[in-house]
C-alpha positions as CSV (number, residue, x, y, z in Angstrom):
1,X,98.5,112.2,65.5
2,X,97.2,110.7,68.8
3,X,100.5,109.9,70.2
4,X,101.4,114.0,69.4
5,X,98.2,114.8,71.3
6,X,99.3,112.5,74.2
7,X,96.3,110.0,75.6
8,X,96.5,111.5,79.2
9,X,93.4,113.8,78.9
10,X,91.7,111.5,76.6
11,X,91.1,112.2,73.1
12,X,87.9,112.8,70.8
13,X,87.8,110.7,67.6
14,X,85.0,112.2,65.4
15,X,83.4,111.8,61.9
16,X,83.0,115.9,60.6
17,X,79.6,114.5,58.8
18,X,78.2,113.2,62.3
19,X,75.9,114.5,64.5
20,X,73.2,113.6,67.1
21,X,75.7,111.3,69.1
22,X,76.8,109.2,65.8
23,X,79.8,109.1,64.4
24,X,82.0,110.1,67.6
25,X,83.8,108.1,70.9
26,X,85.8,109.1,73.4
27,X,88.9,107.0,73.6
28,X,92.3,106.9,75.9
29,X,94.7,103.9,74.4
30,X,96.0,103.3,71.4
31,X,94.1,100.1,71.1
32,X,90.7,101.6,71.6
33,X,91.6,103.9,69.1
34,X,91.7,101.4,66.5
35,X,88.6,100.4,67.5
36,X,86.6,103.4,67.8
37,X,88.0,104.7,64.6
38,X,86.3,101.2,62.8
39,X,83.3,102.6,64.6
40,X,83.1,105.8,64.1
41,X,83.5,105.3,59.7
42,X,81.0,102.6,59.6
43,X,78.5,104.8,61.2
44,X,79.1,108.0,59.0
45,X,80.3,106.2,55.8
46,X,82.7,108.5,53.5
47,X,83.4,111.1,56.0
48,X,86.3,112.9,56.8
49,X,87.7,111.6,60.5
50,X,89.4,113.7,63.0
51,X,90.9,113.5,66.5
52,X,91.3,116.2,68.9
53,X,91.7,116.4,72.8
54,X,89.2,115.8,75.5
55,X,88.4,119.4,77.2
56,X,87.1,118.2,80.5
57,X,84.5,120.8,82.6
58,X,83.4,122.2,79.4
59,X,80.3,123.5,78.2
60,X,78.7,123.6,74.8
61,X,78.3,126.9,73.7
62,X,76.8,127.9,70.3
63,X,76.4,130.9,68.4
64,X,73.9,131.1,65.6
65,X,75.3,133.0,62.7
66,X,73.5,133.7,59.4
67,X,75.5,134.9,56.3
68,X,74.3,136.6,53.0
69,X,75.2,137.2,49.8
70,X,76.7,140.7,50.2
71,X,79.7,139.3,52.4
72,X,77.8,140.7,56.2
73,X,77.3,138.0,59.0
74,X,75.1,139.0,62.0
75,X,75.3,136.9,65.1
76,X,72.0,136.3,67.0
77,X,72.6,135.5,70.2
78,X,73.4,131.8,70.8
79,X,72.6,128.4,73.1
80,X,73.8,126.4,76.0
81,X,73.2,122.6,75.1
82,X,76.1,121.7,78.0
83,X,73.1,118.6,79.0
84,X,73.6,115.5,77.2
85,X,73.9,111.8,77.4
86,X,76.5,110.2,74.7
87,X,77.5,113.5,73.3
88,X,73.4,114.1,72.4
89,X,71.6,116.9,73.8
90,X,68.5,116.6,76.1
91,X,68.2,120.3,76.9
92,X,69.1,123.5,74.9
93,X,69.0,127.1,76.7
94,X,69.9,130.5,75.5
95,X,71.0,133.0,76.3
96,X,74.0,130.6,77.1
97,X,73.8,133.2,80.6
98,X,77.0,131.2,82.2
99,X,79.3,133.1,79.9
100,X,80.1,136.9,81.0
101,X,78.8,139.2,78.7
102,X,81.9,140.1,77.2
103,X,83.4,136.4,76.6
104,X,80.3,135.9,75.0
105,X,80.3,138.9,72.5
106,X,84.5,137.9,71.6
107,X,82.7,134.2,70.8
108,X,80.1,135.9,68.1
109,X,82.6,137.8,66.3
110,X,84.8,135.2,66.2
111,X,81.8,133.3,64.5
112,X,81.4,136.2,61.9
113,X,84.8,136.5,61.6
114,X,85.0,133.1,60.6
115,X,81.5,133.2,58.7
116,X,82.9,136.3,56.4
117,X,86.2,134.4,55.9
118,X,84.6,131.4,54.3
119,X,82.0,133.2,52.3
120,X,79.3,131.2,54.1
121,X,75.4,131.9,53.0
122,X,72.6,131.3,55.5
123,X,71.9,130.0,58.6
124,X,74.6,128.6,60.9
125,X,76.5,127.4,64.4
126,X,79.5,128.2,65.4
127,X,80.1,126.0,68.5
128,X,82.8,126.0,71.3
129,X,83.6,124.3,74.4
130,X,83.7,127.0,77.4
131,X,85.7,126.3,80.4
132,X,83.9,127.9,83.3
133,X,86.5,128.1,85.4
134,X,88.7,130.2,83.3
135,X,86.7,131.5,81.0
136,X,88.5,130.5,78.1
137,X,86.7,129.0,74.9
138,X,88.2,126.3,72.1
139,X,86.4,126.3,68.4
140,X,84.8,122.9,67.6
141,X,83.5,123.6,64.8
142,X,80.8,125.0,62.5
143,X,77.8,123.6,61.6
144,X,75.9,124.4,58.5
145,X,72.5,124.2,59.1
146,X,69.3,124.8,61.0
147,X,69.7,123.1,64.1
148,X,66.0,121.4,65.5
149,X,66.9,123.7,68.6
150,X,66.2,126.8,66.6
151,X,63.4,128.0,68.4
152,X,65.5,128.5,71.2
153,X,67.2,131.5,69.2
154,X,63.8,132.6,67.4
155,X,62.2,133.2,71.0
156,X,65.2,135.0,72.6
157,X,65.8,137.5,69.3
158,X,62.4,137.5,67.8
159,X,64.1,136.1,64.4
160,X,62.5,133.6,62.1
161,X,65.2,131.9,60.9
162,X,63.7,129.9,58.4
163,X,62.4,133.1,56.6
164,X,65.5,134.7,57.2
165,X,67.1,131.9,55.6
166,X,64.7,132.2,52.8
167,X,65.2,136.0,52.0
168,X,69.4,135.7,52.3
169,X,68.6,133.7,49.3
170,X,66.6,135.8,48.0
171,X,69.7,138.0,48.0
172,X,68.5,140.0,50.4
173,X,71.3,142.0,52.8
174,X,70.9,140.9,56.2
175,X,70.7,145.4,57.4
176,X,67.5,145.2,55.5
177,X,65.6,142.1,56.8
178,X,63.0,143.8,59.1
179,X,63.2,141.2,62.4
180,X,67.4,142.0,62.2
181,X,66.4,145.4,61.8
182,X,64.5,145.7,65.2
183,X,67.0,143.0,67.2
184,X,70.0,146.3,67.0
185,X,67.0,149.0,67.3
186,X,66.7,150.3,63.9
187,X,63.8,151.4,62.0
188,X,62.2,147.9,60.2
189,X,61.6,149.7,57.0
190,X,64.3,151.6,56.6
191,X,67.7,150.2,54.4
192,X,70.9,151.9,55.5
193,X,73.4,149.7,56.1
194,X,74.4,148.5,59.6
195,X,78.2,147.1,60.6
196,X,77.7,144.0,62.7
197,X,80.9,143.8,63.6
198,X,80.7,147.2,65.1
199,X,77.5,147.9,66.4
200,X,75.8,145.5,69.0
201,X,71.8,144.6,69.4
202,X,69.4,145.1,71.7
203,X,69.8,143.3,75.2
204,X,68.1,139.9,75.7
205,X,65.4,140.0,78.3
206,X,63.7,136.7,77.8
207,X,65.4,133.2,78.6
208,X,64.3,130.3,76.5
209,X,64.6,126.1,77.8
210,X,63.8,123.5,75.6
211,X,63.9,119.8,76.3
212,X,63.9,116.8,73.9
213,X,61.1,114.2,74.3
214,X,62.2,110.7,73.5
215,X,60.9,107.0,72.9
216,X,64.4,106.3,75.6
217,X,64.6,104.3,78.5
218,X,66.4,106.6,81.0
219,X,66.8,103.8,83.9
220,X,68.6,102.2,81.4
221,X,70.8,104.7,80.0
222,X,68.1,106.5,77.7
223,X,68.2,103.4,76.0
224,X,66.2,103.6,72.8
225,X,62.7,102.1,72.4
226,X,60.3,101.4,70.0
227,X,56.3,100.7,69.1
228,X,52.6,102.1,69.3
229,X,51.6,105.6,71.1
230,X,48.1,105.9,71.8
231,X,48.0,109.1,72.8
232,X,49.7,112.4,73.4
233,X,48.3,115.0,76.0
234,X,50.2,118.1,75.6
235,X,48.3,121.8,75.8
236,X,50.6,124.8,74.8
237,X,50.4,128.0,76.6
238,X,51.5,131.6,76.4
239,X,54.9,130.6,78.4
240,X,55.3,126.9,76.7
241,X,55.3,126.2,72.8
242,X,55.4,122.3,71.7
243,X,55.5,119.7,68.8
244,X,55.6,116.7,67.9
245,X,56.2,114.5,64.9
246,X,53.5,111.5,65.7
247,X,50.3,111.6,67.0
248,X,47.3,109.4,68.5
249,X,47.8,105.8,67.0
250,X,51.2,106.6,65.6
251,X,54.1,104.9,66.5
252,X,58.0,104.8,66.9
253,X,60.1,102.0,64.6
254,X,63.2,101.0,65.5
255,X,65.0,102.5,62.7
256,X,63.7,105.9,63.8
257,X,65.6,108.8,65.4
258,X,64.2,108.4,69.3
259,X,63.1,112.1,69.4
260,X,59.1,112.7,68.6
261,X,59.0,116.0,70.0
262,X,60.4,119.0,71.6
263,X,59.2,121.9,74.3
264,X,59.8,125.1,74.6
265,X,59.3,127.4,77.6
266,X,60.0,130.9,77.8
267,X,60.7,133.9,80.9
268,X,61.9,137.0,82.2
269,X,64.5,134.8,83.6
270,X,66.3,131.5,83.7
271,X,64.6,130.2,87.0
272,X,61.2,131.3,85.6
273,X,61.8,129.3,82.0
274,X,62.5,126.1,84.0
275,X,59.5,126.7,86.2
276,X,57.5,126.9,83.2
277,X,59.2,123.7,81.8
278,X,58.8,121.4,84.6
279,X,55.0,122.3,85.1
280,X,54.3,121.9,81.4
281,X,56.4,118.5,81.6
282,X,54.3,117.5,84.5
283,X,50.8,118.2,82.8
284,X,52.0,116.3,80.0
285,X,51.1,112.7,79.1
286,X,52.4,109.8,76.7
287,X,50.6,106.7,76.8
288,X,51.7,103.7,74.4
289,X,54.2,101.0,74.1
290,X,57.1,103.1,74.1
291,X,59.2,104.5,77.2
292,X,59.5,108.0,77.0
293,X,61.8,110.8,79.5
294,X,59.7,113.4,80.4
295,X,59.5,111.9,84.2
296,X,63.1,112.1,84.2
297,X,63.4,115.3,82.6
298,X,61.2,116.4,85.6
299,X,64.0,115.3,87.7
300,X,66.9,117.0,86.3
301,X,65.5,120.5,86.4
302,X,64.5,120.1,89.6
303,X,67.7,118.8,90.7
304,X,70.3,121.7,92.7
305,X,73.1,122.1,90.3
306,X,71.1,122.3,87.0
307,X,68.8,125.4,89.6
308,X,72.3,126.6,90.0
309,X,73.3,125.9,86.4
310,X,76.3,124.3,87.7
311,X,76.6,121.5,85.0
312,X,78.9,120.5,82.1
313,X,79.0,118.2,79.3
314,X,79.5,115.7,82.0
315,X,77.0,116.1,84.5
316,X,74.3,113.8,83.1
317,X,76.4,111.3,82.1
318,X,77.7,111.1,85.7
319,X,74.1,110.7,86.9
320,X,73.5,107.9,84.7
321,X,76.9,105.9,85.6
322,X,75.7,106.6,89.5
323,X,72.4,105.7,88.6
324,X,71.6,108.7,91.7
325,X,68.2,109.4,89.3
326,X,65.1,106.5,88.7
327,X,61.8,107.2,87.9
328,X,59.4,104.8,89.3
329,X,57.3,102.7,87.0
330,X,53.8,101.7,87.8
331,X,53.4,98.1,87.1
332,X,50.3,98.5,84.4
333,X,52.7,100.8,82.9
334,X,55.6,98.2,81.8
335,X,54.8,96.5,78.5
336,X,56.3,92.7,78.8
């Protein structure tokens, strides 16, 4: 199958069951192919393996979908998560406001199209790699779940899609779920039906940024780390929503996923959502054992192409490779 593909471009090898950079490896020879396909079963064991060409310059768009029980699927809106380091996201954005308007309403109903098709029930994404440059999109796949990025959606289309998931099975039609109601303009307590494949919702006039915070060693490749935290100083405000999964005299193992919390900020705009960000990441503070990203974060939204949201799926793991982003250390910082 990889020799039909042709190595030239590169090829994805990638366990279906993965996810949150396991279970997938970029590969270009035969050889490593072998390898990387030893690799990629022992990490998700018993899942299904498939291969598929590299799309260089892409992004990673995603369109949250939500099915019910009654055969509808309603698209709400979707995410940009083109930043990541090994094929793991560091910061989510939506609306995903680098796809034209259009582009991006033929992406949803292509994801409820392919949501009705299946018979799928409750909340999930449809991603695709975008090609800027042309504006052309490739299916990747569908994930069925709630993604921890969620709140990304919820802020942007006023949707809470845990209770939304809760009420589709409670066999309740998605045209009479009062949030989904008000998202395409439509009277919350009423019940007639509503086509979501014909009619569209509401414009979008917030933009939402969320960034990852990690027990990672960015100097080293967000290498993970692991031990005590003594404290975390984080205040949430109107524009900036935050939480975190330990807290004073907690700690981070090394069998842990690396992510202990995740912010939020929201805007009229895109530039005014990463304002928000930065200032919140600069107020906050981690103190412990552990190295943590937030310094780095700091860097990368302040740095000219992700201002101009001129990135791809690439772009941070070029920085890393050039090592063109450090954070300085203080010396009583460093933990020997």
């Amino acid at each position: 199958a990889a020799r039909r593909i042709g190595y030239e471009n590169g090829i994805m090898i990638k366990a279906s069951e993965g996810g949150g950079g396991k279970g997938i490896r970029f590969v270009d020879n035969e050889d490593d192919l072998r390898n990387a396909y030893v690799q990629v079963t022992n990490e998700v064991v018993g899942s299904p393996i498939f291969i598929m060409q590299l799309c260089k310059n892409a992004r990673h768009i995603e369109v949250q979908i939500v099915g019910d029980q009654h055969g509808n699927a309603v698209a709400l809106n979707g995410r940009d998560c083109s930043t990541q380091r090994r094929f793991q996201k560091i910061f989510e954005e939506g609306p995903p406001s680098i796809v034209p308007k259009e582009t991006f309403h033929e992406m949803e109903l292509a994801a409820q199209r392919l949501t009705q098709n299946i018979g799928y029930q409750g909340a999930g994404t449809v991603e695709y790699l975008y090609n800027a440059d042309t504006n052309e999109y490739y299916f990747l796949e569908l994930n069925p779940r709630l993604q921890v990025e969620h709140p990304v959606t919820e802020g942007i289309t006023g949707t809470n899609l845990p209770s939304t998931q809760l009420q589709v099975a409670m066999g309740i039609p998605l045209y009479n779920i009062p949030a989904i109601r008000m998202m395409y303009g439509k009277d919350p307590e009423a019940t007639d039906p509503i086509d979501f494949l014909e009619e569209r919702y509401l414009d979008i006039n917030t933009h939402v940024i969320a960034a990852r915070i990690t027990a990672e060693n960015p100097d080293e490749g967000f290498k993970p780390t692991s031990g005590s935290i003594e404290r975390i100083k984080f205040q949430s405000n109107p524009n900036v929503w935050g939480y975190f999964s330990v807290g004073a005299n907690g700690g981070i193992h090394e069998f842990a996923d690396s992510q202990f919390g995740h912010l939020f900020a929201k805007g009229p705009d895109r530039e005014s959502a990463r304002k928000s960000l930065v200032l919140a990441l600069k107020e906050m503070e981690v103190r412990g054992d552990i190295r943590n990203s937030v310094e780095y974060l700091v860097k990368l939204l302040e740095l000219d192409d992700f201002k101009a949201n001129n990135i791809d799926t690439s772009w941070l793991d070029g920085i890393l490779k050039e090592k063109s982003v450090t954070v300085d250390v203080a010396n009583d910082d460093v933990v020997v």
